[in-house]
N, C-alpha and C positions, 0 to 999 in steps of 0.2 A: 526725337524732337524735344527740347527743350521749354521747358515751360514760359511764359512771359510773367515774372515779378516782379509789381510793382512798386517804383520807387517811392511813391509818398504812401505813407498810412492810411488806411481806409477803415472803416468803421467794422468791425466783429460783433457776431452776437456771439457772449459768452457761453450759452450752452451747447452752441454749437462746438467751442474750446474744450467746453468741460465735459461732450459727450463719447471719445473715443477711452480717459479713464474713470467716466463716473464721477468726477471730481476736480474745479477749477484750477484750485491750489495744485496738485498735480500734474495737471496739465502744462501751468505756468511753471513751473519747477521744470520740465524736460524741457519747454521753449529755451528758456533759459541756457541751461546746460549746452543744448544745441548751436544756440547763436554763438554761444561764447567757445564752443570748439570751430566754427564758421570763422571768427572774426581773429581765433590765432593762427589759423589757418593762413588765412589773407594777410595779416601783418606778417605772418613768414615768408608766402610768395614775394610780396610786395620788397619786404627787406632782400632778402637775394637778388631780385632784378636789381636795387636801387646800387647795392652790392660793387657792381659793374661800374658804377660810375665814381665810386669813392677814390680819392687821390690823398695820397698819407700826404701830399704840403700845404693839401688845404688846413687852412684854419681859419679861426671864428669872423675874423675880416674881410677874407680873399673864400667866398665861397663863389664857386663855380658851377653856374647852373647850363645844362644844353639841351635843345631843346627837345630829343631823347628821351631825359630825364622827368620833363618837364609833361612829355604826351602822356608816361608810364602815370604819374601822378593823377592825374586829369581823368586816365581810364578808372583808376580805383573808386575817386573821388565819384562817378558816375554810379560807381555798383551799389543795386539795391543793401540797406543796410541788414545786418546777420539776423535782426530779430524778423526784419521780415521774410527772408530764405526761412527760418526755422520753420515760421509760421505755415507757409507758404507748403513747406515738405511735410509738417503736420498734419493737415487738411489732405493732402491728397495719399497719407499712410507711409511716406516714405521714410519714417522714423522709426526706428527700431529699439524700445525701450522692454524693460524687466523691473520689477517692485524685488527688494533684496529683501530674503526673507527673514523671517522675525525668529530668531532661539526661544525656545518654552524655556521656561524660566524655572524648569521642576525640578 
C-alpha cells in the first residue's frame, strides 16, 4: 500500500528531523541528497515518455503539441514535489544512509 504524500508543505518540528541523526544539519544534508536523486529520477522518466512525441521537423515556430503529450505533463506537474517524498521516506525510515568515515590522521 502506498503511502498518501502530501502535495503542499506542512509544518515539521525540527527535532523530530533532527532525531533519527542526532543532528539537523544532517538530517537536512540526506533530505537533500535524496530529493535531488527523486527529482533526476522523474526528469528522466518524464524525458523518455516526452521522447515519444518529439518529431525532428519540429522547430521553434511549428511546435506541435497532443493531447497525449499534454495529459503526460499534467500528471507530473500533479506529483508531490521530491523534497517532500524525501521527507515523507525519512519519517517513516525508508532511507538508507551511512556517515563516511573519518582516516586518523596519525
Amino acid at each position: 500500500m502506498t503511502k498518501k504524500i502530501p502535495v503542499n508543505t506542512i509544518t515539521r518540528d525540527l527535532c523530530d528531523i533532527a532525531a533519527p541523526t542526532g543532528n539537523i544539519y544532517e538530517s537536512v544534508v540526506i533530505l537533500s541528497k535524496r530529493a535531488n536523486q527523486i527529482a533526476i529520477a522523474e526528469k528522466k522518466e518524464l524525458t523518455r515518455k516526452l521522447e515519444d512525441f518529439k518529431n525532428d521537423r519540429d522547430t521553434m515556430e511549428e511546435v506541435f503539441e497532443n493531447r497525449e503529450q499534454i495529459e503526460i505533463s499534467k500528471f507530473y506537474e500533479k506529483q508531490p514535489k521530491p523534497a517532500l517524498v524525501a521527507i515523507s521516506e525519512f519519517e517513516d525510515g525508508d532511507i538508507y544512509w551511512r556517515m563516511a568515515r573519518k582516516e586518523d590522521e596519525e
